[in-house]
C-alpha positions in Angstrom: -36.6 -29.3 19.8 -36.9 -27.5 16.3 -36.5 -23.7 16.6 -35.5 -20.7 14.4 -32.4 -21.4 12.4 -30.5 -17.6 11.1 -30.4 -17.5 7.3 -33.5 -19.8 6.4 -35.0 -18.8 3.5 -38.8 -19.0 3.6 -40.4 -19.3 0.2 -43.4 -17.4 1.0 -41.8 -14.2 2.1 -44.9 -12.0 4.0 -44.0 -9.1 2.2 -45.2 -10.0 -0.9 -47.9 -11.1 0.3 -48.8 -7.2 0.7 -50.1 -5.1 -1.8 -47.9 -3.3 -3.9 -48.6 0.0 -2.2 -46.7 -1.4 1.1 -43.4 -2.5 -1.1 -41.5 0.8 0.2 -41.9 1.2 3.5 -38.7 -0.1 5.3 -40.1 -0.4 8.8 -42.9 -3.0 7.4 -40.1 -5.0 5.4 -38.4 -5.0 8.7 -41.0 -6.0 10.6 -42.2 -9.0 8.4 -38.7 -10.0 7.7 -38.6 -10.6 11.6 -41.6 -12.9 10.9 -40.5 -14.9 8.0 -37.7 -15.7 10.0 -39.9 -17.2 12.8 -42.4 -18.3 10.7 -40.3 -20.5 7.8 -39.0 -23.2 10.2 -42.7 -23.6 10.7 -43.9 -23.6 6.7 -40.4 -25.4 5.7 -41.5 -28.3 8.3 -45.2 -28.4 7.2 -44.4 -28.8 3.2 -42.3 -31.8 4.3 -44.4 -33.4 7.2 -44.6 -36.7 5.2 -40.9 -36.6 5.3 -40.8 -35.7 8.8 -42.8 -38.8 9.5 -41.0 -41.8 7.1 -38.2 -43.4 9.1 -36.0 -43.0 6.4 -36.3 -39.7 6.0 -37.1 -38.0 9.3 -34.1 -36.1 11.3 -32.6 -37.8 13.5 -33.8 -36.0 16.5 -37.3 -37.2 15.7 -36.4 -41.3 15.5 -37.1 -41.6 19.0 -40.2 -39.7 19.1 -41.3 -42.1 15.8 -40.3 -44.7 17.6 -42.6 -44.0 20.5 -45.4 -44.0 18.3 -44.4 -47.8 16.8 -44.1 -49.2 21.1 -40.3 -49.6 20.0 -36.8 -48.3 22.0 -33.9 -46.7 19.8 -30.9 -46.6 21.6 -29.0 -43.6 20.9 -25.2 -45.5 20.8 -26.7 -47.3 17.7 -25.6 -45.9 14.3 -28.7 -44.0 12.7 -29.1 -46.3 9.6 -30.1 -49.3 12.7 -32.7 -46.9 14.3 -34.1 -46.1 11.4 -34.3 -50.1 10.2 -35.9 -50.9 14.2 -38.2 -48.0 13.4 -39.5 -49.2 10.0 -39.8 -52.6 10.7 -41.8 -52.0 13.8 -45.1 -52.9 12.9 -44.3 -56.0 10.7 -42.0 -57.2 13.8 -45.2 -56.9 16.0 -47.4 -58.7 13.9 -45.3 -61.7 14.2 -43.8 -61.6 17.7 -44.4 -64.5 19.8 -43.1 -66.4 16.7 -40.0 -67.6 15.0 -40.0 -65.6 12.3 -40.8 -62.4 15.0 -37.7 -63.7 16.8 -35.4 -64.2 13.8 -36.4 -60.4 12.5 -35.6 -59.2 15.6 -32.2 -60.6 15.9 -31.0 -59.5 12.3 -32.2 -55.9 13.0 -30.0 -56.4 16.7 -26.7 -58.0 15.0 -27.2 -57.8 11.4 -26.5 -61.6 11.7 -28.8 -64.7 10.4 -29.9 -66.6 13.8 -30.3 -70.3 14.1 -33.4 -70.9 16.4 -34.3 -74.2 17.9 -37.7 -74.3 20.0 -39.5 -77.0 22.1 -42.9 -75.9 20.8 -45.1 -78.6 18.6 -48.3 -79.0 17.9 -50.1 -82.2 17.5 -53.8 -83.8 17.6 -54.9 -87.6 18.2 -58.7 -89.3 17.6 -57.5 -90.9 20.8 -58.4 -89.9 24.8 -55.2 -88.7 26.9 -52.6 -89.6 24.3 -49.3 -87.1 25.0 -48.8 -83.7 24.2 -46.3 -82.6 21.7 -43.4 -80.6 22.6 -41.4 -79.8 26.0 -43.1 -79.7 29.3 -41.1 -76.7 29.9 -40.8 -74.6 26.4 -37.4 -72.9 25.1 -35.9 -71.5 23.1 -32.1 -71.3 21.5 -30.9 -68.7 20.0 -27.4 -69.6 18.0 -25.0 -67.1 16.1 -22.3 -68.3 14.6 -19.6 -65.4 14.0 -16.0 -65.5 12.9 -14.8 -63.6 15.8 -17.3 -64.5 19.0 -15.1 -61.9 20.8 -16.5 -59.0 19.1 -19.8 -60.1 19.5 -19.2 -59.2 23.0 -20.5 -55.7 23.4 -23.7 -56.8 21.4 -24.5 -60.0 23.2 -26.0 -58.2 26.5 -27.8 -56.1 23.7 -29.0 -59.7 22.5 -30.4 -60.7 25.9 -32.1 -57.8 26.6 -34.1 -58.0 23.4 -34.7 -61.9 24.0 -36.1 -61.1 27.3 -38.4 -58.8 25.4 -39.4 -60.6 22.2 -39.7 -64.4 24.0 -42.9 -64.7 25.7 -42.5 -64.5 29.9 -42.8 -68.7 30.3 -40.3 -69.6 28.2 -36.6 -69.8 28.8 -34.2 -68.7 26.3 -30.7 -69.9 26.0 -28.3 -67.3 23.8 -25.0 -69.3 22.1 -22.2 -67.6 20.2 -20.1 -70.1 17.7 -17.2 -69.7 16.0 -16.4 -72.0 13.1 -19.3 -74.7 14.8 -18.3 -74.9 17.9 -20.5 -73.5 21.1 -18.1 -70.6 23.3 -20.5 -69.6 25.3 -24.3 -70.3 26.1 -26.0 -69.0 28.8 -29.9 -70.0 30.2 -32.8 -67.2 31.3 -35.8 -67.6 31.8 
């Protein structure tokens, strides 16, 4: 929470705000100094609100309350220059969740890594009665990283889940697979 901070200058002092008759009286200057040192936390956060309110600009104390106004989490173990990249790509991610591209952002902002996604999802039509329907009967989706060390992906991967859990819609079952050098070490299968 923002509060006074000793030794802020304020760059509308109250005093001279006063006529110049009031200049010398050394109580008043006392008093309003008092003020001014309440009061500039206050105007300095006002003359940079729109600062206060840009991702890439706001203290870090405030991401997670920006991040409340986007629907996103920050997680607090993440380095700042990561909370401030989920927190101003919010929107555009929520335009496009649900899809690949949605998913894809979603992972790079997690790992900083390019995903390969495969899906069971197709569309199709046909002039003709009861002909098949495209795709899976059960949709998924898999979610491949391929890494030069899949041991210090590690940390990250339950990370990974978490957000797959989120992002993928509730029908569809997710598989996540770490590779090194094109070959699968792990995979695992949620729904």
């Amino acid at each position: 929470m923002r509060g006074t901070l000793p030794g802020l200058p304020t760059a509308h002092p109250l005093l001279h705000q006063l006529p110049a008759v009031y200049l010398d009286h050394p109580f008043l200057e006392r008093f309003l100094s008092a003020l001014d040192e309440v009061l500039s936390p206050v105007l300095l956060t006002l003359d940079n609100l729109p600062a206060h309110l840009h991702p890439r600009t706001a203290p870090e104390d405030l991401l997670a309350w920006l991040a409340g106004w986007v629907a996103v989490e920050v997680d607090a173990e993440r380095p700042v220059t990561q909370r401030r990249a989920v927190v101003s790509s919010a929107v555009t991610r929520h335009r496009q969740r649900g899809t690949r591209e949605g998913l894809a952002a979603a992972v790079r902002v997690e790992t900083g890594l390019e995903p390969d996604i495969t899906e069971s999802g197709a569309t199709g039509w046909s002039t003709e009665p009861g002909s098949p329907l495209p795709g899976s009967a059960r949709p998924w989706v898999t979610v491949r990283l391929t890494v030069p060390d899949p041991d210090a992906v590690a940390p990250t991967r339950l990370r990974l889940e978490k957000l797959l859990a989120a992002e993928v819609p509730a029908h569809v079952v997710y598989q996540v697979e770490v590779t090194a050098e094109g070959t699968t070490v792990e995979g695992t299968e949620t729904s």
